[in-house]
PDB file with one MODEL, atoms N, CA, C and O in Angstrom:
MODEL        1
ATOM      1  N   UNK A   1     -21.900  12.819  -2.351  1.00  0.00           N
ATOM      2  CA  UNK A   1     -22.631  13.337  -3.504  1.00  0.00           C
ATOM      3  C   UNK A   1     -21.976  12.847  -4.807  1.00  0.00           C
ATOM      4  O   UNK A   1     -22.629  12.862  -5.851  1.00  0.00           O
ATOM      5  N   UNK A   2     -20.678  12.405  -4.777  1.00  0.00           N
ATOM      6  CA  UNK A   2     -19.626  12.425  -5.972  1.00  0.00           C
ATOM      7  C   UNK A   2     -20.503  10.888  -6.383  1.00  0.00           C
ATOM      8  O   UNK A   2     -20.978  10.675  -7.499  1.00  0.00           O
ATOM      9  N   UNK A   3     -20.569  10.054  -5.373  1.00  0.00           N
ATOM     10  CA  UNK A   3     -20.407   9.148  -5.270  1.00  0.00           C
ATOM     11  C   UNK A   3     -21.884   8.489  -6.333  1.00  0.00           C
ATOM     12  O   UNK A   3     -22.005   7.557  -7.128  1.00  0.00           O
ATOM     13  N   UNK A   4     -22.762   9.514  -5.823  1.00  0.00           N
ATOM     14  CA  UNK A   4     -24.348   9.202  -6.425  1.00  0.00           C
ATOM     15  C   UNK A   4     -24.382   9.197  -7.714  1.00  0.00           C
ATOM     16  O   UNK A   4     -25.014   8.320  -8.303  1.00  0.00           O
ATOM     17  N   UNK A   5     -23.741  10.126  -8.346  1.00  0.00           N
ATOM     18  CA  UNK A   5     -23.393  10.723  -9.903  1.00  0.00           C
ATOM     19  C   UNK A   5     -22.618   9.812 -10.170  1.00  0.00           C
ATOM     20  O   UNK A   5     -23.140   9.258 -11.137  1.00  0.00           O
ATOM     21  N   UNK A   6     -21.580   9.231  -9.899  1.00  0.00           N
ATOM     22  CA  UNK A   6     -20.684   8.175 -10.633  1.00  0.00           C
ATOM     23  C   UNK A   6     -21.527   6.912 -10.706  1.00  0.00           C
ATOM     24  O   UNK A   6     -21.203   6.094 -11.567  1.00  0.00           O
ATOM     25  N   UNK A   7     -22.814   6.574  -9.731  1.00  0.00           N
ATOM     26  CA  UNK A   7     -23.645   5.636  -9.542  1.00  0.00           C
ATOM     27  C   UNK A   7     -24.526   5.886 -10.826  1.00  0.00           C
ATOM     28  O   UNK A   7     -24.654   5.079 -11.746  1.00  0.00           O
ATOM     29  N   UNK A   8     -25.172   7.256 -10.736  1.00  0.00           N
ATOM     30  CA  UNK A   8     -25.751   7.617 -12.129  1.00  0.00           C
ATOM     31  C   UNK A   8     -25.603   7.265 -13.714  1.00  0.00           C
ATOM     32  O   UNK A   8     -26.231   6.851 -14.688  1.00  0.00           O
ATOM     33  N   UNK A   9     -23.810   7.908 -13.107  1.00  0.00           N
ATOM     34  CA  UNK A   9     -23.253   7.210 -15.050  1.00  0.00           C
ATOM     35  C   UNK A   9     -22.722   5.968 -14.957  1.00  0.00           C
ATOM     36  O   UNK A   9     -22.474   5.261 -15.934  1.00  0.00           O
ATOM     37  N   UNK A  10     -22.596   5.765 -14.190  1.00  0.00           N
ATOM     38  CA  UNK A  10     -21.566   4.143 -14.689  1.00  0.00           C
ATOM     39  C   UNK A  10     -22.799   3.258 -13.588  1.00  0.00           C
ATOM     40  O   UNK A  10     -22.260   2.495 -12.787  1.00  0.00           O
ATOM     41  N   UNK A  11     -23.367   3.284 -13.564  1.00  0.00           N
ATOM     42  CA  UNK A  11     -24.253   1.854 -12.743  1.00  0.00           C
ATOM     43  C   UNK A  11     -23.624   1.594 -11.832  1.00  0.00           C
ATOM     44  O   UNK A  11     -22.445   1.779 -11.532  1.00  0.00           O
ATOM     45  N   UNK A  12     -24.828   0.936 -11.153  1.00  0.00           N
ATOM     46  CA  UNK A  12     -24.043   0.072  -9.497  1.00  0.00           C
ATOM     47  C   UNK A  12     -22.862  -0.223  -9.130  1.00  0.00           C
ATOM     48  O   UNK A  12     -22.337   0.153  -8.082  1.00  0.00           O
ATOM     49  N   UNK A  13     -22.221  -1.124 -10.223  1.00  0.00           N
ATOM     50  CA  UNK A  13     -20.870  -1.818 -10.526  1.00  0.00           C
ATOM     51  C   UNK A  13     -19.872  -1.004 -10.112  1.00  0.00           C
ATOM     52  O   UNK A  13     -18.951  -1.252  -9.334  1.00  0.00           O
ATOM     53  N   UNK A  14     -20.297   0.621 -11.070  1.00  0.00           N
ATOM     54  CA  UNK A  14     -19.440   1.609 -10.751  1.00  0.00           C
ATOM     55  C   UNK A  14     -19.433   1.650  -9.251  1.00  0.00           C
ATOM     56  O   UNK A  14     -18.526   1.012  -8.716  1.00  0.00           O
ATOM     57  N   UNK A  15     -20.159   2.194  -8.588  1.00  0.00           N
ATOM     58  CA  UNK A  15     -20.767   2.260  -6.673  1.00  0.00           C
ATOM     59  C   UNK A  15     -20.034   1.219  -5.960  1.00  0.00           C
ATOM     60  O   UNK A  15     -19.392   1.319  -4.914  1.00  0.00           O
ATOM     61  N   UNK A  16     -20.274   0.036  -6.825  1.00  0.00           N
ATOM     62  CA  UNK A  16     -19.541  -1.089  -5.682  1.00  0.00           C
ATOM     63  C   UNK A  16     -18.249  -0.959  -5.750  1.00  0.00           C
ATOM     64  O   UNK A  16     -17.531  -1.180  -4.775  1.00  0.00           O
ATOM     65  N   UNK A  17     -17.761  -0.558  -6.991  1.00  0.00           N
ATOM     66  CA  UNK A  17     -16.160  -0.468  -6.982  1.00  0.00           C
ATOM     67  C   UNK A  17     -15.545   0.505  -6.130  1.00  0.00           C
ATOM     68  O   UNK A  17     -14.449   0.233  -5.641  1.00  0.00           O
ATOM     69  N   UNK A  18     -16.170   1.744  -5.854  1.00  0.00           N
ATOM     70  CA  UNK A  18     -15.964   2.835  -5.421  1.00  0.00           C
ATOM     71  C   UNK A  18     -16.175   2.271  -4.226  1.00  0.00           C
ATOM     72  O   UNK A  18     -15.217   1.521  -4.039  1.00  0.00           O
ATOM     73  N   UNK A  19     -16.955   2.221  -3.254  1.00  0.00           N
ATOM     74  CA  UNK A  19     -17.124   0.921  -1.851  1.00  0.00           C
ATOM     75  C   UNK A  19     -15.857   0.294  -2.253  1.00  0.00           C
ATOM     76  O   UNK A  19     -14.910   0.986  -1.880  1.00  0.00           O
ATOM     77  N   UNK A  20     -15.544  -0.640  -2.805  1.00  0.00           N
ATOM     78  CA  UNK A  20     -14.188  -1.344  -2.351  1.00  0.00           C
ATOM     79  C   UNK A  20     -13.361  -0.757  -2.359  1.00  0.00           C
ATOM     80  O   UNK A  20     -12.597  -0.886  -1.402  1.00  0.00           O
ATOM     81  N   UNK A  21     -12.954   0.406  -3.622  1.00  0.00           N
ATOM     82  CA  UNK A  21     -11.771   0.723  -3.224  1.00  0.00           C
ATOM     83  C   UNK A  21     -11.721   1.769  -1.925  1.00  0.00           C
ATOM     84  O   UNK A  21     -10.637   2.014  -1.394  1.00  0.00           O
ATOM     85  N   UNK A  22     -12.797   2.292  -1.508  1.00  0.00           N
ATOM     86  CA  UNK A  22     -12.488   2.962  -0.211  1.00  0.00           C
ATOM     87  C   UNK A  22     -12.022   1.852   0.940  1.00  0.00           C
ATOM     88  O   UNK A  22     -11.097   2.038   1.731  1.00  0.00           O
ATOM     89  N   UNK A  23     -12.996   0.456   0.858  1.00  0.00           N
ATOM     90  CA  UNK A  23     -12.641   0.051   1.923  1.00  0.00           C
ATOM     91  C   UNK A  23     -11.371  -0.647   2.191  1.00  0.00           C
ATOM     92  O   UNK A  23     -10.909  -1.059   3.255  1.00  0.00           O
ATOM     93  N   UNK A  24     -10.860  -0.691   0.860  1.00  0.00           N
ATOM     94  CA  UNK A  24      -9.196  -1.211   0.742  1.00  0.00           C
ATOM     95  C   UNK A  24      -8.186   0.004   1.253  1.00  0.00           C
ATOM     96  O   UNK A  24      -7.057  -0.015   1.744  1.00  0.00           O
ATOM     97  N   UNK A  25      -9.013   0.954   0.948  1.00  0.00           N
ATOM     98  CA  UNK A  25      -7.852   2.379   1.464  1.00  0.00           C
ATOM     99  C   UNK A  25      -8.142   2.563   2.890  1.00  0.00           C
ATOM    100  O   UNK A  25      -7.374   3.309   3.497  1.00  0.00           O
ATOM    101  N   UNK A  26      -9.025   2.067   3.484  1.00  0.00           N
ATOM    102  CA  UNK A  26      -9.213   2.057   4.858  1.00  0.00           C
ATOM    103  C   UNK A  26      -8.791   0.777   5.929  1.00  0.00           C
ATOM    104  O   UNK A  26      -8.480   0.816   7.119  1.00  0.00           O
ATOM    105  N   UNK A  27      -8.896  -0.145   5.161  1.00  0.00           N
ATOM    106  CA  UNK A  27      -8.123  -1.597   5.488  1.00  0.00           C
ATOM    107  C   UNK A  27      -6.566  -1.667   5.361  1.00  0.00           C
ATOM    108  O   UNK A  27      -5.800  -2.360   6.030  1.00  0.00           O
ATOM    109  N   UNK A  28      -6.328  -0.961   4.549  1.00  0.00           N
ATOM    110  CA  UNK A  28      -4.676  -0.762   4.439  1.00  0.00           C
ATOM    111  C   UNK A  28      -3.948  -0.227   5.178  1.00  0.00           C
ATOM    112  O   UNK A  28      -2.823  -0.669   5.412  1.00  0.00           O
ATOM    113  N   UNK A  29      -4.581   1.196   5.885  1.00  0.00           N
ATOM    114  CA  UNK A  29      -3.797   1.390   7.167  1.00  0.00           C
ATOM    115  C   UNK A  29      -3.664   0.318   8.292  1.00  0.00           C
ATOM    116  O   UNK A  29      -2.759   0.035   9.077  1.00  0.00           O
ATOM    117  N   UNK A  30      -4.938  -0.177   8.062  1.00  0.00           N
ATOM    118  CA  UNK A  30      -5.524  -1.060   9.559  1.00  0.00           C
ATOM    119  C   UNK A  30      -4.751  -2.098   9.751  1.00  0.00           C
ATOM    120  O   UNK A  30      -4.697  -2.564  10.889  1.00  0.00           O
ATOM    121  N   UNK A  31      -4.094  -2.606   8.845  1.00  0.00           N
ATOM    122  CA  UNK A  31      -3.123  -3.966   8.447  1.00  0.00           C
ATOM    123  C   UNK A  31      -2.003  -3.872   9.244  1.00  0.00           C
ATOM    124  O   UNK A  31      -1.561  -4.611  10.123  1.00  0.00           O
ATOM    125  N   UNK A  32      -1.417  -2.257   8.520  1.00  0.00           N
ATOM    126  CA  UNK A  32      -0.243  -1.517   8.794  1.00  0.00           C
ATOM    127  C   UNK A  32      -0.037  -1.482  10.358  1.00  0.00           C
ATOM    128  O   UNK A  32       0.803  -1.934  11.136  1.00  0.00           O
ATOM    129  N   UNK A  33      -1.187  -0.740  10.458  1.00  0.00           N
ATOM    130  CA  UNK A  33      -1.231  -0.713  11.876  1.00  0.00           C
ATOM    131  C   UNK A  33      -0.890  -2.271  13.033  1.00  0.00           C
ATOM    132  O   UNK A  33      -0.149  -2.344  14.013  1.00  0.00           O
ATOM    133  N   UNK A  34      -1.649  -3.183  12.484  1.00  0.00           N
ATOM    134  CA  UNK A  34      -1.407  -3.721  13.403  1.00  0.00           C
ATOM    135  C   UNK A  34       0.023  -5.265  12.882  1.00  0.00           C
ATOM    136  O   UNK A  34       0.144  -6.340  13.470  1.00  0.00           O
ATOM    137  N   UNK A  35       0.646  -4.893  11.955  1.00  0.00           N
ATOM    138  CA  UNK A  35       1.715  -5.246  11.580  1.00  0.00           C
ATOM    139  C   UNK A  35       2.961  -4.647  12.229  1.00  0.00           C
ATOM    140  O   UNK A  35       4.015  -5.249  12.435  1.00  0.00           O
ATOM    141  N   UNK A  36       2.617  -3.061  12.594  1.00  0.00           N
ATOM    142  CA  UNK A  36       3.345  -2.217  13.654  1.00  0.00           C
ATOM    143  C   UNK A  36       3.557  -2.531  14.983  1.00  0.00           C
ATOM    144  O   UNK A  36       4.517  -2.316  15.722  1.00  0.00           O
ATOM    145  N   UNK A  37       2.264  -3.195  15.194  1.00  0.00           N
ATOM    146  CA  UNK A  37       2.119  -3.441  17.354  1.00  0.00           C
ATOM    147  C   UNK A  37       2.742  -4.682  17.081  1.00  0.00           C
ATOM    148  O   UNK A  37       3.369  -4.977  18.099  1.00  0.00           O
ATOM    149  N   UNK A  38       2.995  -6.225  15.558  1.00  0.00           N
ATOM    150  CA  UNK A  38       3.916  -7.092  16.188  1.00  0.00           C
ATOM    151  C   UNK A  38       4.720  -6.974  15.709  1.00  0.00           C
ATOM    152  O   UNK A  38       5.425  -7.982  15.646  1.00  0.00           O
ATOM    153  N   UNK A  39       5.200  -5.803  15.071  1.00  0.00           N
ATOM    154  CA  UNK A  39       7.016  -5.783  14.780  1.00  0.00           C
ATOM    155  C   UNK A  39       7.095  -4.984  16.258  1.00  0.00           C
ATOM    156  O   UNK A  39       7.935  -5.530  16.972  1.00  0.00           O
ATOM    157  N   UNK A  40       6.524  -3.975  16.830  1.00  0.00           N
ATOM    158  CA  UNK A  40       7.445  -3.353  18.244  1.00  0.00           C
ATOM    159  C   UNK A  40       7.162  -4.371  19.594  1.00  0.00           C
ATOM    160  O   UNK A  40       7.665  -4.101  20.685  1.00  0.00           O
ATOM    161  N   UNK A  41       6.265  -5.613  19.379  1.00  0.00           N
ATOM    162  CA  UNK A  41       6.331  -6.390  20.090  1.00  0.00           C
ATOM    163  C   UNK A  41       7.534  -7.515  19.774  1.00  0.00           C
ATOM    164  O   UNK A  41       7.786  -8.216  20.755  1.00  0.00           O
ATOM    165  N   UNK A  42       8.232  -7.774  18.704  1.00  0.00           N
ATOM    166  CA  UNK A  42       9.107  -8.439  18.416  1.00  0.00           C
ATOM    167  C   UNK A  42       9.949  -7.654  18.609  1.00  0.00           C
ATOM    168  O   UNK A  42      10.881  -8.290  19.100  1.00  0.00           O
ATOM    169  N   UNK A  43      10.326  -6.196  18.491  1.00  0.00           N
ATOM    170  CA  UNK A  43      11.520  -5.752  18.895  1.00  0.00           C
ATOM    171  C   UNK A  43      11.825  -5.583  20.340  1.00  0.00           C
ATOM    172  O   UNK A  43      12.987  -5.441  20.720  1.00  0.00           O
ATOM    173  N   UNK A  44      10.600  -5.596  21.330  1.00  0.00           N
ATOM    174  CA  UNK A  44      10.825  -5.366  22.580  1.00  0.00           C
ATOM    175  C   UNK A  44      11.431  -6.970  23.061  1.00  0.00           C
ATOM    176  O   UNK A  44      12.387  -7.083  23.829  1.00  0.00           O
ATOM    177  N   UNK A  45      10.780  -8.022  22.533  1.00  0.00           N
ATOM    178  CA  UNK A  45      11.066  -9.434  23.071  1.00  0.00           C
ATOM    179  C   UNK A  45      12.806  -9.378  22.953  1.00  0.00           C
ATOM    180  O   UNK A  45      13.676  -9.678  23.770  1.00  0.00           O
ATOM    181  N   UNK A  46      12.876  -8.853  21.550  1.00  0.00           N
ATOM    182  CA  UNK A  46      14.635  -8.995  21.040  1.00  0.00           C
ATOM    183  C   UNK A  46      15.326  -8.073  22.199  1.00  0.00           C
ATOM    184  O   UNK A  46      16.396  -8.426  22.694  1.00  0.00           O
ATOM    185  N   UNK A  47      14.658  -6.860  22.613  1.00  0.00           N
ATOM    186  CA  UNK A  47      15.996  -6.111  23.347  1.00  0.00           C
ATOM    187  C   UNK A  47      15.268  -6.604  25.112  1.00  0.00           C
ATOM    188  O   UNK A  47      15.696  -6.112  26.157  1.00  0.00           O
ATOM    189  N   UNK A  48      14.565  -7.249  25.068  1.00  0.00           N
ATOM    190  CA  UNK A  48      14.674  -7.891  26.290  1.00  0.00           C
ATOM    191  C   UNK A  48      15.933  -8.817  26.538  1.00  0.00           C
ATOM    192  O   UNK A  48      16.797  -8.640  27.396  1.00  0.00           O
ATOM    193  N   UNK A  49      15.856  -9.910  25.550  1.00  0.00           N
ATOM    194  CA  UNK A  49      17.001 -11.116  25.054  1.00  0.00           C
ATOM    195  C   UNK A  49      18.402 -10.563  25.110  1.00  0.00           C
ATOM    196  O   UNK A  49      19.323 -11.190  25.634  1.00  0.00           O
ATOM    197  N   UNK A  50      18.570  -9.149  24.455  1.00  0.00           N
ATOM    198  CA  UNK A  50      19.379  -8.361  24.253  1.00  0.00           C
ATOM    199  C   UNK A  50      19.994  -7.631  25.529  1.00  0.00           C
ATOM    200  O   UNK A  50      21.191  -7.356  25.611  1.00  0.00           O
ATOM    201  N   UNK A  51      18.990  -7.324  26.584  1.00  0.00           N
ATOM    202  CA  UNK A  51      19.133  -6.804  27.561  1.00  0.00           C
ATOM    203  C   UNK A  51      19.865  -7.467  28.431  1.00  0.00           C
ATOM    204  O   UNK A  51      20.816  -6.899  28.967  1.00  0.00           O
ATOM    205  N   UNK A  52      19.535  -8.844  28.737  1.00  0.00           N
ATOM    206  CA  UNK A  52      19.423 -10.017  29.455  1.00  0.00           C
ATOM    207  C   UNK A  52      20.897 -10.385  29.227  1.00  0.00           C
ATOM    208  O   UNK A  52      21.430 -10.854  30.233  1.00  0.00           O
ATOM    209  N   UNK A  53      21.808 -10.266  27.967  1.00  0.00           N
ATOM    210  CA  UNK A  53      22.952 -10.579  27.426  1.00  0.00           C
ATOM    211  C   UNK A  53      24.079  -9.863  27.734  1.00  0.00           C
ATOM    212  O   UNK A  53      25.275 -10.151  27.770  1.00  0.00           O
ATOM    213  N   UNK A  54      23.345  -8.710  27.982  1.00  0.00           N
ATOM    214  CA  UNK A  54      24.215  -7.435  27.390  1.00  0.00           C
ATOM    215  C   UNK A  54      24.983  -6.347  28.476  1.00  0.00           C
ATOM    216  O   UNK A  54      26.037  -5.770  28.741  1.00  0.00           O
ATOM    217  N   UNK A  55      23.730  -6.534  28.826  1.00  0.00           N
ATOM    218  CA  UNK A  55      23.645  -5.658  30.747  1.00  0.00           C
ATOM    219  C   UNK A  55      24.677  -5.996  31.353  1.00  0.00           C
ATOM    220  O   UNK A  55      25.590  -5.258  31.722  1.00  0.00           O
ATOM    221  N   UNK A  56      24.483  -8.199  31.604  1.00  0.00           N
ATOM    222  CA  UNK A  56      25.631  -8.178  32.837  1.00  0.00           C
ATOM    223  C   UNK A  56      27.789  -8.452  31.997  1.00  0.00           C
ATOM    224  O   UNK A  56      28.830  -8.910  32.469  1.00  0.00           O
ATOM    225  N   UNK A  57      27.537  -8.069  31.150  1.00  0.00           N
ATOM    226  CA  UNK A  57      28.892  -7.700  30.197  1.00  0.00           C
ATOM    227  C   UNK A  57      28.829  -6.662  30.406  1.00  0.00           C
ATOM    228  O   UNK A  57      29.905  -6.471  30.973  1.00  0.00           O
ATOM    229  N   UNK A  58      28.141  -5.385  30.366  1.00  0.00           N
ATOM    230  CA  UNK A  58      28.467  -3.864  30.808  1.00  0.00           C
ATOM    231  C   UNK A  58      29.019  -3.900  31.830  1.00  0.00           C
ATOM    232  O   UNK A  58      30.195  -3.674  32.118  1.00  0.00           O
ATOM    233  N   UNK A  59      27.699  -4.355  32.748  1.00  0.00           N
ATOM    234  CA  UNK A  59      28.112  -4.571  33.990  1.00  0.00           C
ATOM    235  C   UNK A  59      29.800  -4.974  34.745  1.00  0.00           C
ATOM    236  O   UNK A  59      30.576  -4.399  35.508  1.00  0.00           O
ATOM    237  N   UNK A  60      29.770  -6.007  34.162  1.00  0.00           N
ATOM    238  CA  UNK A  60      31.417  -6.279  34.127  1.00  0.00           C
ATOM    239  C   UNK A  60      32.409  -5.961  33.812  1.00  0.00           C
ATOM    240  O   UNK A  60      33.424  -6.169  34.475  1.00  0.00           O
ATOM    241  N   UNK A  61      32.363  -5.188  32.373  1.00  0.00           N
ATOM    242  CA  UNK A  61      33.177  -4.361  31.593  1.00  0.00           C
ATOM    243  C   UNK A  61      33.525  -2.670  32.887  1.00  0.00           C
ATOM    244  O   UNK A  61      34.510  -1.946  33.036  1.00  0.00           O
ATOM    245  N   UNK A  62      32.141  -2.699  33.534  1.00  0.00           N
ATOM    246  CA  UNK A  62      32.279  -1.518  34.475  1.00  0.00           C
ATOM    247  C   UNK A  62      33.368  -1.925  35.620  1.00  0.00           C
ATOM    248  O   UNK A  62      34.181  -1.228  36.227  1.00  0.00           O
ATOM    249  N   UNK A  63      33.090  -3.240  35.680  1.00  0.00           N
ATOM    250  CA  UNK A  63      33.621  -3.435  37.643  1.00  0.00           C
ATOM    251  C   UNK A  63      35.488  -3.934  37.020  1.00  0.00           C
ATOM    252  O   UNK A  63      36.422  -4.096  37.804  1.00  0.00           O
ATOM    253  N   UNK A  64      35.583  -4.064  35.669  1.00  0.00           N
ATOM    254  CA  UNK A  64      36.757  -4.038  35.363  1.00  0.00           C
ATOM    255  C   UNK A  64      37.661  -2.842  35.279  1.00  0.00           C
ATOM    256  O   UNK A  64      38.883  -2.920  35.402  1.00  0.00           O
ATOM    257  N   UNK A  65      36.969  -1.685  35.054  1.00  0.00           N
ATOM    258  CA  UNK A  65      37.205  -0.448  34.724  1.00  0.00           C
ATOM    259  C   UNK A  65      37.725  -0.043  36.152  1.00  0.00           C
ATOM    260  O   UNK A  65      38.097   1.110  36.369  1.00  0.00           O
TER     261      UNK A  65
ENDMDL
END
């Protein structure tokens, strides 16, 4: 309803702006989001690498113990 009235006083222009900036506030999570699935896909690759390194030095550090 807000939306019709701001269309009212300020013209279309106004409307379209209001459309973009929602769809920028709705695109902005969406980014986020999937900027999230390849940073925890880059952190899983790293503590795989990490794993792979690390493990059989525990490992050893144990059978020294």
């Amino acid at each position: 309803m807000r939306l019709f009235f701001v269309w009212l006083l300020g013209g279309g222009w106004d409307l379209g702006f209001h459309v973009k900036s929602l769809e920028f506030q709705v695109r902005g999570p969406v980014c986020h989001v999937k900027a999230l699935k390849v940073h925890v896909k880059i952190v899983k690759l790293h503590e795989e690498k990490i794993g792979r390194q690390v493990l059989p030095l525990f490992a050893l550090a144990k059978s020294i113990q």
